[in-house]
Predicted model as a PDB file, atoms N, CA, C, CB and O in Angstrom, pLDDT in the B-factor column:
MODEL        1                                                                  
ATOM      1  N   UNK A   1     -14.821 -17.874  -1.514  1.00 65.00           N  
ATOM      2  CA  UNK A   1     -14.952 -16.754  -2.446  1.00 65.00           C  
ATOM      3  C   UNK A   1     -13.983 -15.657  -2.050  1.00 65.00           C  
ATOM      4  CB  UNK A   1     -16.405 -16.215  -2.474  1.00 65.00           C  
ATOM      5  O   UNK A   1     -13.022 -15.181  -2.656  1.00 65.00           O  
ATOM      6  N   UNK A   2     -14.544 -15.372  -0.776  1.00 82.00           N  
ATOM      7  CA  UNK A   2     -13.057 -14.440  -0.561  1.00 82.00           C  
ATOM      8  C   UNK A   2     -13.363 -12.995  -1.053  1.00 82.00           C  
ATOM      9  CB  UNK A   2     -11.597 -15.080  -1.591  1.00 82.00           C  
ATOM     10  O   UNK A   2     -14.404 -12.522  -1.509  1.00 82.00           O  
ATOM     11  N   UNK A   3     -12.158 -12.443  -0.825  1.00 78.00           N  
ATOM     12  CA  UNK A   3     -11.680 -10.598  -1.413  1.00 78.00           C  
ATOM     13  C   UNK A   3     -12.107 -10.818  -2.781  1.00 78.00           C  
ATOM     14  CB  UNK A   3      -9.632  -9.958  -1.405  1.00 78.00           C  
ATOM     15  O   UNK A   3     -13.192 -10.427  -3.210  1.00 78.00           O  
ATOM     16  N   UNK A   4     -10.989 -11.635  -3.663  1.00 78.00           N  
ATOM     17  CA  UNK A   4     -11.151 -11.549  -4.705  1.00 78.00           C  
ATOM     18  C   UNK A   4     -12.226 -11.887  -5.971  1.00 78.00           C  
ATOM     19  CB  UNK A   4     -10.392 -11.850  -4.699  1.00 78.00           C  
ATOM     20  O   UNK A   4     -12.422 -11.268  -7.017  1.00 78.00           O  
ATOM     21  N   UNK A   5     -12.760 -12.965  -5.511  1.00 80.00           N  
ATOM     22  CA  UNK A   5     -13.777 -13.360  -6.003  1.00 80.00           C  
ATOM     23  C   UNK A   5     -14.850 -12.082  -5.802  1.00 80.00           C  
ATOM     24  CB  UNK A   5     -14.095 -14.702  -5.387  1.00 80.00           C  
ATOM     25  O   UNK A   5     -15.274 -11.737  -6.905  1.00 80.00           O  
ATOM     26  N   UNK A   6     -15.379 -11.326  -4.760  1.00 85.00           N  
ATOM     27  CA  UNK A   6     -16.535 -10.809  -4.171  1.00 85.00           C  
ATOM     28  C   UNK A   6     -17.033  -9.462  -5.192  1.00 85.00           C  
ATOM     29  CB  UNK A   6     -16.153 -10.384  -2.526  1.00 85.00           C  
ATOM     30  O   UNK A   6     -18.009  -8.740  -4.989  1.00 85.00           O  
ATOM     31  N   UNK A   7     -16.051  -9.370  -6.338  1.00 85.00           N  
ATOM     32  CA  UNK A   7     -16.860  -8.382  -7.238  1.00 85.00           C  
ATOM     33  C   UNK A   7     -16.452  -6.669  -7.176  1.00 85.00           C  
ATOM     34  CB  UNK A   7     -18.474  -8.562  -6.742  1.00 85.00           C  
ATOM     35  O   UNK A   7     -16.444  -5.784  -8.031  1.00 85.00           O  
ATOM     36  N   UNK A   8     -16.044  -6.718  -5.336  1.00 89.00           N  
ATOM     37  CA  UNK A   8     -16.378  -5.274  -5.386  1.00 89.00           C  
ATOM     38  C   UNK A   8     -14.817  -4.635  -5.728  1.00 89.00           C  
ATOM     39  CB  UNK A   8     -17.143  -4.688  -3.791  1.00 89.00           C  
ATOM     40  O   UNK A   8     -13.772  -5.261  -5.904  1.00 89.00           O  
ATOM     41  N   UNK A   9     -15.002  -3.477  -5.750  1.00 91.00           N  
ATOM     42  CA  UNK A   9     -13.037  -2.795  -6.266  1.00 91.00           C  
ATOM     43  C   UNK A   9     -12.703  -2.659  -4.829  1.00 91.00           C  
ATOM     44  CB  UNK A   9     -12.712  -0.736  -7.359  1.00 91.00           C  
ATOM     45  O   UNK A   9     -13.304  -2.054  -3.941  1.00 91.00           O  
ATOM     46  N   UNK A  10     -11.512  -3.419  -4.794  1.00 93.00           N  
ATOM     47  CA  UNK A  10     -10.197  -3.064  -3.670  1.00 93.00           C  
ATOM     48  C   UNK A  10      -8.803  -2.978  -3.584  1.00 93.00           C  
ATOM     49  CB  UNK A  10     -10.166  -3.756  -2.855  1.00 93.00           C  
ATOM     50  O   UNK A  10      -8.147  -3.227  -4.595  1.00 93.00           O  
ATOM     51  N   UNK A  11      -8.352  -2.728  -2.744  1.00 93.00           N  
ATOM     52  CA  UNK A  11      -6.893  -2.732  -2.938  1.00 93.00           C  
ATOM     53  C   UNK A  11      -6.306  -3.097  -1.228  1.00 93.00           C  
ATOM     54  CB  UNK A  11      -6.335  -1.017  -3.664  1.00 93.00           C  
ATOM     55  O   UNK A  11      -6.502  -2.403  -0.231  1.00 93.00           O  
ATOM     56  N   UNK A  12      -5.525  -4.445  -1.324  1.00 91.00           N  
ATOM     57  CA  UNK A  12      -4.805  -4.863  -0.252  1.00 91.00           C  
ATOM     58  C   UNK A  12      -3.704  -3.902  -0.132  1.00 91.00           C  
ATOM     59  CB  UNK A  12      -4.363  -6.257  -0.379  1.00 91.00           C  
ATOM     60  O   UNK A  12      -2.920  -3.877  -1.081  1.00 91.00           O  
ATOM     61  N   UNK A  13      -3.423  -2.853   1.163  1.00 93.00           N  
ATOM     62  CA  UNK A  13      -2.275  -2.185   1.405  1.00 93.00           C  
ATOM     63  C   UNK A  13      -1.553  -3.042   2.239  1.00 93.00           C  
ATOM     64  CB  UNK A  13      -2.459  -0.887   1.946  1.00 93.00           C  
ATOM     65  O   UNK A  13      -2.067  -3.418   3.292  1.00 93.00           O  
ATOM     66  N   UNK A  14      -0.025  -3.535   1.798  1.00 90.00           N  
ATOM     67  CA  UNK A  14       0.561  -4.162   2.904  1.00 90.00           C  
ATOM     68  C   UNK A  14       1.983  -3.576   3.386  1.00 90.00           C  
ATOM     69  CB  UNK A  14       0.680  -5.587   2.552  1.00 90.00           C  
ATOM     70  O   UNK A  14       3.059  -4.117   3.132  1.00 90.00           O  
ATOM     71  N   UNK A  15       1.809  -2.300   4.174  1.00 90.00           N  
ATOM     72  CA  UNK A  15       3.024  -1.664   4.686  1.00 90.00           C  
ATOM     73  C   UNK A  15       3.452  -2.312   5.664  1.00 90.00           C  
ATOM     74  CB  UNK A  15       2.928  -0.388   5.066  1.00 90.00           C  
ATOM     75  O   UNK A  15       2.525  -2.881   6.241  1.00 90.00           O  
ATOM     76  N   UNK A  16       4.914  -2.574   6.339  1.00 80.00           N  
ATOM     77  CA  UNK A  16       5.547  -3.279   6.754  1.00 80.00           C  
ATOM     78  C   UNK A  16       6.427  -1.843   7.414  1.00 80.00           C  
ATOM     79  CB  UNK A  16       6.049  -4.425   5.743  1.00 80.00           C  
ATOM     80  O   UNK A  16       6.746  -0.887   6.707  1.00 80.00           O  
ATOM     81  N   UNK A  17       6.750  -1.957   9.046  1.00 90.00           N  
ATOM     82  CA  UNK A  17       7.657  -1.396  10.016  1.00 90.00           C  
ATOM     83  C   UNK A  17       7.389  -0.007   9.648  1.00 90.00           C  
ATOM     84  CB  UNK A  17       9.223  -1.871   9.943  1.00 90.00           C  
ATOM     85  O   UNK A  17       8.120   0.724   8.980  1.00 90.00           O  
ATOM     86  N   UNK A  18       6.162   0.293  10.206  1.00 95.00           N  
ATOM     87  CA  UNK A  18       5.729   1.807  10.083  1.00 95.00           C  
ATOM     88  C   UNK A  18       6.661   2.827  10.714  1.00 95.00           C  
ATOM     89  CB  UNK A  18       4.349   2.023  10.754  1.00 95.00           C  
ATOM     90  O   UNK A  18       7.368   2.270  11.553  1.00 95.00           O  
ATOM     91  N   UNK A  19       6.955   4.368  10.582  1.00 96.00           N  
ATOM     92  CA  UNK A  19       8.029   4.636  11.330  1.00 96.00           C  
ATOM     93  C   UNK A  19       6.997   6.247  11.580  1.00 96.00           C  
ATOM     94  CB  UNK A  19       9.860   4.524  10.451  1.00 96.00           C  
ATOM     95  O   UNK A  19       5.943   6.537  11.014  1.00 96.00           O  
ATOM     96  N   UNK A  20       7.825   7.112  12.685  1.00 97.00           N  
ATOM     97  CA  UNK A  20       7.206   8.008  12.756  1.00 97.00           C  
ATOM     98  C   UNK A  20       7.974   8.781  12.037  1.00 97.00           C  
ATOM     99  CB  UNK A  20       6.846   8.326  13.864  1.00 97.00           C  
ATOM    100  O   UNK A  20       7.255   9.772  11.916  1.00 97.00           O  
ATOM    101  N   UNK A  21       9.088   9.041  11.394  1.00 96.00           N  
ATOM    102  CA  UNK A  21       9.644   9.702  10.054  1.00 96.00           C  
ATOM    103  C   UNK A  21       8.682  10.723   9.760  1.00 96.00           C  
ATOM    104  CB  UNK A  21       9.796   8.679   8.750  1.00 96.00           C  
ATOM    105  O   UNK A  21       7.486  10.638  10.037  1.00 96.00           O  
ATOM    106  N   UNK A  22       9.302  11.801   9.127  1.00 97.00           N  
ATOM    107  CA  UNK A  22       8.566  12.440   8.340  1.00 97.00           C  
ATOM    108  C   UNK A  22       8.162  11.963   6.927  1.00 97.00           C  
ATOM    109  CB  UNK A  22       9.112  13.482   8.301  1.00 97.00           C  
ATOM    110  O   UNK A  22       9.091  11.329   6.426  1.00 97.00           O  
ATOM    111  N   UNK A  23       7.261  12.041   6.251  1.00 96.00           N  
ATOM    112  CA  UNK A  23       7.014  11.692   5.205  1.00 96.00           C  
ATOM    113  C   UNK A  23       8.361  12.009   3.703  1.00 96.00           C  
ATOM    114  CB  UNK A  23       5.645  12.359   5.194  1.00 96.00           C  
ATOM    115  O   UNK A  23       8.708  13.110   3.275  1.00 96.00           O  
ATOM    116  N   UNK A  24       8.788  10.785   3.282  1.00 93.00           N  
ATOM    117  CA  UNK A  24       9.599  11.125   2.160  1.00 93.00           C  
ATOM    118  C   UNK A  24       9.365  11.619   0.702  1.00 93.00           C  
ATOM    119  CB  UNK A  24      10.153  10.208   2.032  1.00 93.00           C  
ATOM    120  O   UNK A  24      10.193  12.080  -0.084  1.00 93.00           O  
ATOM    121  N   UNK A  25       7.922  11.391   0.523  1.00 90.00           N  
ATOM    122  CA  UNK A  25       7.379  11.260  -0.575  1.00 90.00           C  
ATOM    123  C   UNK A  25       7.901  10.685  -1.819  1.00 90.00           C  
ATOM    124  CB  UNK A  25       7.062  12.224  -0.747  1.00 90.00           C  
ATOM    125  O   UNK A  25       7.732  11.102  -2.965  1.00 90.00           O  
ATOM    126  N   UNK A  26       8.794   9.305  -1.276  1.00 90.00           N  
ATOM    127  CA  UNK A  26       9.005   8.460  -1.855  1.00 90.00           C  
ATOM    128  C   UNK A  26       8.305   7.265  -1.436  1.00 90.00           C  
ATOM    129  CB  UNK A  26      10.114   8.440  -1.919  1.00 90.00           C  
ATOM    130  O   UNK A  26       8.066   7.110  -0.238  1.00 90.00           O  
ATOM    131  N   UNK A  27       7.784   6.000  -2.692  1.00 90.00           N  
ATOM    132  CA  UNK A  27       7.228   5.272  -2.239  1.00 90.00           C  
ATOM    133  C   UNK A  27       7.594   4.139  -3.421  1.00 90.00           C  
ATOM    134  CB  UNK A  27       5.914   5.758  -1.865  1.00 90.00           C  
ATOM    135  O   UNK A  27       7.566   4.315  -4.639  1.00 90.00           O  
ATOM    136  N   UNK A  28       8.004   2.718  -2.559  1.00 90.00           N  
ATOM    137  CA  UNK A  28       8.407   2.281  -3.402  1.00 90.00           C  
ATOM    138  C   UNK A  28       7.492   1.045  -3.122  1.00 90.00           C  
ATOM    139  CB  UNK A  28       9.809   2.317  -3.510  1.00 90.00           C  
ATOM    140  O   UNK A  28       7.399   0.747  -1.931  1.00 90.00           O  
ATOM    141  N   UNK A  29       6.626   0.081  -4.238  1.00 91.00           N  
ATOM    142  CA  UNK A  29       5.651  -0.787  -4.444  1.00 91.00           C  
ATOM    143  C   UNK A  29       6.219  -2.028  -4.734  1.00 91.00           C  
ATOM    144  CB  UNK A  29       4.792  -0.377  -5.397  1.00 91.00           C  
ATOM    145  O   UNK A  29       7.380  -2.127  -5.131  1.00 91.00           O  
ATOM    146  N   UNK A  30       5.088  -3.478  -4.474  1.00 89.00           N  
ATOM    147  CA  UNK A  30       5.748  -4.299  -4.813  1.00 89.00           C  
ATOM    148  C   UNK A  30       4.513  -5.151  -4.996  1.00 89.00           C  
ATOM    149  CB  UNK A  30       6.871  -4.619  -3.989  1.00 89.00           C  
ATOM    150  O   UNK A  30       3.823  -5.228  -3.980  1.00 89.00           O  
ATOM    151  N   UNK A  31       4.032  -5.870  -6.152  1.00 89.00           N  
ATOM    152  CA  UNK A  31       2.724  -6.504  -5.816  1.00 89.00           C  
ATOM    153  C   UNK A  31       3.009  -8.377  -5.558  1.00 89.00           C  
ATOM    154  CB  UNK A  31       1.556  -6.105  -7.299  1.00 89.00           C  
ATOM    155  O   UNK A  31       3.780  -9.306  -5.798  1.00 89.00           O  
ATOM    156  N   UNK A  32       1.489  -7.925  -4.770  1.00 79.00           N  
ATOM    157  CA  UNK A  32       1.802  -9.316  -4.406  1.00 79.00           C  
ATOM    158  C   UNK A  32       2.120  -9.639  -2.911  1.00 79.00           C  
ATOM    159  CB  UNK A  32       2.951  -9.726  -5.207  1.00 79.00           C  
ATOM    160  O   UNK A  32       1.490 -10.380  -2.156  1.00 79.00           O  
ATOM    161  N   UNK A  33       3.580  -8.691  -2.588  1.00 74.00           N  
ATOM    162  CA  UNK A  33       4.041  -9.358  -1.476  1.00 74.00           C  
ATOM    163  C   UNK A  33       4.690  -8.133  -0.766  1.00 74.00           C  
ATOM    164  CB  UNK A  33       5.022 -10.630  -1.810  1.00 74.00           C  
ATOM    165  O   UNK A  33       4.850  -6.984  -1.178  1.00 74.00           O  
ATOM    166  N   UNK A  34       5.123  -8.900   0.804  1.00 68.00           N  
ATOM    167  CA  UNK A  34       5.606  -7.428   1.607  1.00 68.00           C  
ATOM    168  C   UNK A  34       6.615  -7.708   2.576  1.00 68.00           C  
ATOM    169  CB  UNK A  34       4.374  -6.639   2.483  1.00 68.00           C  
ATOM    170  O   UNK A  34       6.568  -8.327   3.638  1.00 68.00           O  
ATOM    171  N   UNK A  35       7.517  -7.132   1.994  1.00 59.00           N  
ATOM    172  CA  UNK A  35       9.282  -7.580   2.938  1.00 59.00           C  
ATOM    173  C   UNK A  35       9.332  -7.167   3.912  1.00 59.00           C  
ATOM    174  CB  UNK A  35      10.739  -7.083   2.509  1.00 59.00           C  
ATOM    175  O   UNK A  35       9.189  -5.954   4.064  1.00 59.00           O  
ATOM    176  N   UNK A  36       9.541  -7.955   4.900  1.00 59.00           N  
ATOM    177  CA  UNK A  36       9.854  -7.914   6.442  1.00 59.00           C  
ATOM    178  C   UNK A  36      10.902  -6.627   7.072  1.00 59.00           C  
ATOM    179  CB  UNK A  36      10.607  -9.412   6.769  1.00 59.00           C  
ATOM    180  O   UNK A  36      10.868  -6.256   8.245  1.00 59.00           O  
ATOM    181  N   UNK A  37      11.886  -6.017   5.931  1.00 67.00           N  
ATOM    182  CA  UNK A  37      13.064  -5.200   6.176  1.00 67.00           C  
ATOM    183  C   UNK A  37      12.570  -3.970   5.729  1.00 67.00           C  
ATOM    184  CB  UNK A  37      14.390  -5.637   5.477  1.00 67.00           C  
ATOM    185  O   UNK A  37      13.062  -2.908   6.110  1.00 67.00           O  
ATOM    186  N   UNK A  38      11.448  -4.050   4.795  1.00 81.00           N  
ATOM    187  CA  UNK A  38      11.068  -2.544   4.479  1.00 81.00           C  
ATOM    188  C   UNK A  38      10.480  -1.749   5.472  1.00 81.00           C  
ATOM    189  CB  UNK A  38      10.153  -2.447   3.423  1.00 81.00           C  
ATOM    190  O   UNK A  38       9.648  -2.288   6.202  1.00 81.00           O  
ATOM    191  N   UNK A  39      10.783  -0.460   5.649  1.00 92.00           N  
ATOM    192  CA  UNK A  39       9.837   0.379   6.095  1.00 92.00           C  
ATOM    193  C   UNK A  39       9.648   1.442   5.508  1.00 92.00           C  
ATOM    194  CB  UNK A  39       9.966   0.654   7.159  1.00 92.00           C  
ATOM    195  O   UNK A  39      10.335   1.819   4.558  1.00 92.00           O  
ATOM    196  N   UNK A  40       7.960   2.545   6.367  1.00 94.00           N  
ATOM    197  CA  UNK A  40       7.463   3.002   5.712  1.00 94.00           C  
ATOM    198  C   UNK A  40       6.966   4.257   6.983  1.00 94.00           C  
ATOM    199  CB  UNK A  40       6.630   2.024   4.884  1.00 94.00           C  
ATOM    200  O   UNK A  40       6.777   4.030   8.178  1.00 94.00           O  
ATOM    201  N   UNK A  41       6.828   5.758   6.173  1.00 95.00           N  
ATOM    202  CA  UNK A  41       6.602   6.597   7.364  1.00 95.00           C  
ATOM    203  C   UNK A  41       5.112   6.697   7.567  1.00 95.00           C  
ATOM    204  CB  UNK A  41       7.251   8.028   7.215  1.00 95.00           C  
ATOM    205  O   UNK A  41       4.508   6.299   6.571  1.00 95.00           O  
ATOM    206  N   UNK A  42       4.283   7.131   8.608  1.00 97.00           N  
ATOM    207  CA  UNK A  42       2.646   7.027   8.502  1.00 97.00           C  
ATOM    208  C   UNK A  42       2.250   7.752   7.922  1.00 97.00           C  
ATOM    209  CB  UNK A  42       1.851   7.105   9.472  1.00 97.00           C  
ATOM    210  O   UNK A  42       1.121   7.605   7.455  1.00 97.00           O  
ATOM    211  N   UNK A  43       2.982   8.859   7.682  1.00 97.00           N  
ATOM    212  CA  UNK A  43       3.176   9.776   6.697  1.00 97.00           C  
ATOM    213  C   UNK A  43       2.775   9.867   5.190  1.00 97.00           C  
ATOM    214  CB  UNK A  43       4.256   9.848   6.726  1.00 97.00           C  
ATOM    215  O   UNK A  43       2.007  10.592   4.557  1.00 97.00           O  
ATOM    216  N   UNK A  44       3.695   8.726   4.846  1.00 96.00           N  
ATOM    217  CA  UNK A  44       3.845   8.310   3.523  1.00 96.00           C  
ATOM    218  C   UNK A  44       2.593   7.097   3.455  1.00 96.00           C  
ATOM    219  CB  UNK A  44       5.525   7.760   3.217  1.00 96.00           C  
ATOM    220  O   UNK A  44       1.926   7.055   2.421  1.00 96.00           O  
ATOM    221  N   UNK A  45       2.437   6.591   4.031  1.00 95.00           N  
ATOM    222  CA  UNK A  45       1.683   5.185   4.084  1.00 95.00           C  
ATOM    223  C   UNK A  45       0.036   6.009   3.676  1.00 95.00           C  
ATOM    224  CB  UNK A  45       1.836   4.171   6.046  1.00 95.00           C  
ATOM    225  O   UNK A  45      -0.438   5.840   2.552  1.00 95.00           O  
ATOM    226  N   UNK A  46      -0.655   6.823   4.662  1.00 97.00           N  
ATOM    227  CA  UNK A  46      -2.033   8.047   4.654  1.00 97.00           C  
ATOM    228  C   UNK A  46      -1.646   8.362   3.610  1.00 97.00           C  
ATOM    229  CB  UNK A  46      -2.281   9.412   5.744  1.00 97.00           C  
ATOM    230  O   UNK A  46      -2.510   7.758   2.974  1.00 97.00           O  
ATOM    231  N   UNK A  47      -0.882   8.948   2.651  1.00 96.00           N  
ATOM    232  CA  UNK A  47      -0.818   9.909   1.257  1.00 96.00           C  
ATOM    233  C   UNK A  47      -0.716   8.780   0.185  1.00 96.00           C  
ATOM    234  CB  UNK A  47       0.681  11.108   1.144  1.00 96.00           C  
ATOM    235  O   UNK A  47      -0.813   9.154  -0.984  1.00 96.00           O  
ATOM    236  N   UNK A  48      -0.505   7.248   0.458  1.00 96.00           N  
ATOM    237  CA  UNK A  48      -0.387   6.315  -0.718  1.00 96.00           C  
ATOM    238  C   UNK A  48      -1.917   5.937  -0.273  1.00 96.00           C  
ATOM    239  CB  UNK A  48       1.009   4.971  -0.768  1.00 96.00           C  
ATOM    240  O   UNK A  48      -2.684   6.076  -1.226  1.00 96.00           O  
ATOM    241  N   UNK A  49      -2.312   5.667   0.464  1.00 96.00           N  
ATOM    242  CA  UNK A  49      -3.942   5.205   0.530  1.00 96.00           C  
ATOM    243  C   UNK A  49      -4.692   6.337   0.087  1.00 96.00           C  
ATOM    244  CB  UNK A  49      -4.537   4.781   2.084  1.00 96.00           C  
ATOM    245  O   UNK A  49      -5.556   6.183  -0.776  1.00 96.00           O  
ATOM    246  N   UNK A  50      -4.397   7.735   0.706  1.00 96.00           N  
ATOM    247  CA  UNK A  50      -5.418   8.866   0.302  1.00 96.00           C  
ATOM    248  C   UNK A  50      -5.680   8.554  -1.805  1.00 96.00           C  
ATOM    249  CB  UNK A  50      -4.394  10.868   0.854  1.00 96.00           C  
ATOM    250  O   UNK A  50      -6.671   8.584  -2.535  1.00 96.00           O  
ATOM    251  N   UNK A  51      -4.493   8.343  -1.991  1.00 96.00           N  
ATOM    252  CA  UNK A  51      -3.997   8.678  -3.522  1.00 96.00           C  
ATOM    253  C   UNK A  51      -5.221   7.243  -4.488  1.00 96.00           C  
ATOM    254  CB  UNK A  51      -1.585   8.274  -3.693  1.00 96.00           C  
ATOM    255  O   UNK A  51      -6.086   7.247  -5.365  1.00 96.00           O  
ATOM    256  N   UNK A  52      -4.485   6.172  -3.538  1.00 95.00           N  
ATOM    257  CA  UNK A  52      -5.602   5.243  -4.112  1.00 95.00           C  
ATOM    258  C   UNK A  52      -7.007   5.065  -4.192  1.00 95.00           C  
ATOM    259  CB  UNK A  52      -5.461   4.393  -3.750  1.00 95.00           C  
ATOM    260  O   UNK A  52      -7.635   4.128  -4.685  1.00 95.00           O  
ATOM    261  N   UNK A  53      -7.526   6.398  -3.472  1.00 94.00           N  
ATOM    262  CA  UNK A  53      -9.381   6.412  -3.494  1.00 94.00           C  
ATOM    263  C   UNK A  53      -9.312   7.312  -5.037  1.00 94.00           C  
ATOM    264  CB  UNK A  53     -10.470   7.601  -1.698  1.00 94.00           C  
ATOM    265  O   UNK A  53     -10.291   7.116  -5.757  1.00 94.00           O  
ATOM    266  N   UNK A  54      -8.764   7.803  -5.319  1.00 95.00           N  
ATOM    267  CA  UNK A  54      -8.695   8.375  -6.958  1.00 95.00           C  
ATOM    268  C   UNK A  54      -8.364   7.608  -8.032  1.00 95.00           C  
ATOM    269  CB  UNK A  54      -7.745   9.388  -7.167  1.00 95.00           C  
ATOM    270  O   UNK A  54      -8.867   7.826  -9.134  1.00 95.00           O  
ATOM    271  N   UNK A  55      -7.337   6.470  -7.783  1.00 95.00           N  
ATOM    272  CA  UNK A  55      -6.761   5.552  -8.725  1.00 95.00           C  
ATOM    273  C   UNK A  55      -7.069   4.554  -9.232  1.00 95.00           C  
ATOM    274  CB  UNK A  55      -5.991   5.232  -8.487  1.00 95.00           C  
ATOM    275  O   UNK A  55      -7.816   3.971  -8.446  1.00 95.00           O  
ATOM    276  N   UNK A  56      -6.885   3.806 -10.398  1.00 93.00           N  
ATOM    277  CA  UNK A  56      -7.086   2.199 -10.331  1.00 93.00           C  
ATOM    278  C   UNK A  56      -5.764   1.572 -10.861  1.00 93.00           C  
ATOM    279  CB  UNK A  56      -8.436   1.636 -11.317  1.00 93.00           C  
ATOM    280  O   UNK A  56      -5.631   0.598 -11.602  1.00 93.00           O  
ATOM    281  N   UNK A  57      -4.994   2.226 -10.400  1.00 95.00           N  
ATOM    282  CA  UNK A  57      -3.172   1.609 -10.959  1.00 95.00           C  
ATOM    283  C   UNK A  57      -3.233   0.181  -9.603  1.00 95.00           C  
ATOM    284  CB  UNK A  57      -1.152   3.450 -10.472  1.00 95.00           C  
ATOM    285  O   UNK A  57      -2.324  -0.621  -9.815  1.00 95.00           O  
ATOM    286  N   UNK A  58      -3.749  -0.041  -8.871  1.00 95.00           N  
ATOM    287  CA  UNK A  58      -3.592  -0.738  -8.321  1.00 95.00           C  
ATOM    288  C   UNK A  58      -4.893  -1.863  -7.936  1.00 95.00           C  
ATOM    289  CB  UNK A  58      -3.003  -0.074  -7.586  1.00 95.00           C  
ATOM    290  O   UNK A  58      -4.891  -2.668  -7.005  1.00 95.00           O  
ATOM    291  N   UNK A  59      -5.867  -1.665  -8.850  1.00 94.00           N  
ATOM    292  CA  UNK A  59      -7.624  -2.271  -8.235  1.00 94.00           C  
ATOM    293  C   UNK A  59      -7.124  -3.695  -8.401  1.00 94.00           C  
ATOM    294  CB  UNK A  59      -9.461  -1.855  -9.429  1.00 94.00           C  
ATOM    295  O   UNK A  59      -6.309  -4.321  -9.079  1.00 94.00           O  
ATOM    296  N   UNK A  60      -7.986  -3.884  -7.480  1.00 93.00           N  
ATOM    297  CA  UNK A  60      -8.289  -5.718  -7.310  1.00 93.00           C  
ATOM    298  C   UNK A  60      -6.503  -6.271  -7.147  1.00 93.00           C  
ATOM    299  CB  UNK A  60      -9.308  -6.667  -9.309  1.00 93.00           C  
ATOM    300  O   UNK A  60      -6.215  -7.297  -7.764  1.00 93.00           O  
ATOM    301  N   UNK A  61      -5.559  -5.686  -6.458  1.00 92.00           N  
ATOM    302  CA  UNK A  61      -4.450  -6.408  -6.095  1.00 92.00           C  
ATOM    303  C   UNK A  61      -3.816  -5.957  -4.671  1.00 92.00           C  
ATOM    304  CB  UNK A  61      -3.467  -6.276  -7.218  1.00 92.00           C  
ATOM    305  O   UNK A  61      -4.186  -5.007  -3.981  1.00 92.00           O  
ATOM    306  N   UNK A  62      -2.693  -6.940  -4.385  1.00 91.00           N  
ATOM    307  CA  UNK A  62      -2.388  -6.646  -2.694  1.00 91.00           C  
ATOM    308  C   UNK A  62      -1.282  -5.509  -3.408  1.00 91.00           C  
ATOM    309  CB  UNK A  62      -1.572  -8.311  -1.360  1.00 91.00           C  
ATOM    310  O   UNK A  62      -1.170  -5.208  -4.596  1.00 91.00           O  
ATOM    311  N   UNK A  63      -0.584  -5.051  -2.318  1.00 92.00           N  
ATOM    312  CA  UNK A  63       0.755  -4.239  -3.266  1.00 92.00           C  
ATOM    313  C   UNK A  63       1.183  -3.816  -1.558  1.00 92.00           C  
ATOM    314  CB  UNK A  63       0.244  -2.438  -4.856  1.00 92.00           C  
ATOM    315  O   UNK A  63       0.496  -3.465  -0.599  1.00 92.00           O  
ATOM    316  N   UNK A  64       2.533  -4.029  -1.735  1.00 92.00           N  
ATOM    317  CA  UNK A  64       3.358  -4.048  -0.567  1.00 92.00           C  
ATOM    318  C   UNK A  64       4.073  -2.465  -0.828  1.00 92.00           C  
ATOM    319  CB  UNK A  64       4.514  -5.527  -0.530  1.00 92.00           C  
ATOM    320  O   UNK A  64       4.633  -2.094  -1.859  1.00 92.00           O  
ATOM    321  N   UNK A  65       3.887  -1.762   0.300  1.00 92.00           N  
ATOM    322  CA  UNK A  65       4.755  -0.398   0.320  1.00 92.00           C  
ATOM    323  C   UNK A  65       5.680  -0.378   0.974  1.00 92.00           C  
ATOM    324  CB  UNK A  65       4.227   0.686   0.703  1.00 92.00           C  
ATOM    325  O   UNK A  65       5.748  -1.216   1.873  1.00 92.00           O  
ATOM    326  N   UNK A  66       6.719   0.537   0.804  1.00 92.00           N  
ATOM    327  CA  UNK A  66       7.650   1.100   1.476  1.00 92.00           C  
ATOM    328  C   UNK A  66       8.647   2.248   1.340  1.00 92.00           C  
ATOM    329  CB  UNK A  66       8.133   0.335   1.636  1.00 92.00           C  
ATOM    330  O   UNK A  66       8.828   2.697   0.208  1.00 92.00           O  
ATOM    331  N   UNK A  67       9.267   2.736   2.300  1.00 88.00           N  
ATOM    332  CA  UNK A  67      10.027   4.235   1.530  1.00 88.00           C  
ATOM    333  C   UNK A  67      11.152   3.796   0.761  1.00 88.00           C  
ATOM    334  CB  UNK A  67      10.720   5.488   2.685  1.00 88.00           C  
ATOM    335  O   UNK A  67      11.834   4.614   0.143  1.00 88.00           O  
TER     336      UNK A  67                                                      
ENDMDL                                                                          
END                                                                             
């Protein structure tokens, strides 16, 4: 059954080569999947999760971030 099957609302975050950067407040998405070359500041990564407890642009899917 799994994540998806289980009913409840979620969202797979899959950031890739976290950096200590300052936040760009750019964020660029990708669903589905998550490239090995992208990175992402912790910055930016906390303000795309904070954003998704308000949202459903992304419910019930994985979505790969990066700056």
């Amino acid at each position: 059954e799994g994540l998806r099957g289980s009913g409840l609302d979620w969202i797979a975050v899959c950031p890739s080569g976290l950096t200590d950067a300052p936040a760009s407040g750019s964020i660029q998405t990708a669903l589905g999947k998550r490239a090995p070359e992208w990175t992402i500041s912790r910055e930016d990564l906390a303000r795309f999760v904070l954003d998704q407890t308000v949202s459903d642009a992304f419910l019930r899917q994985a979505v790969g971030i990066s700056n």
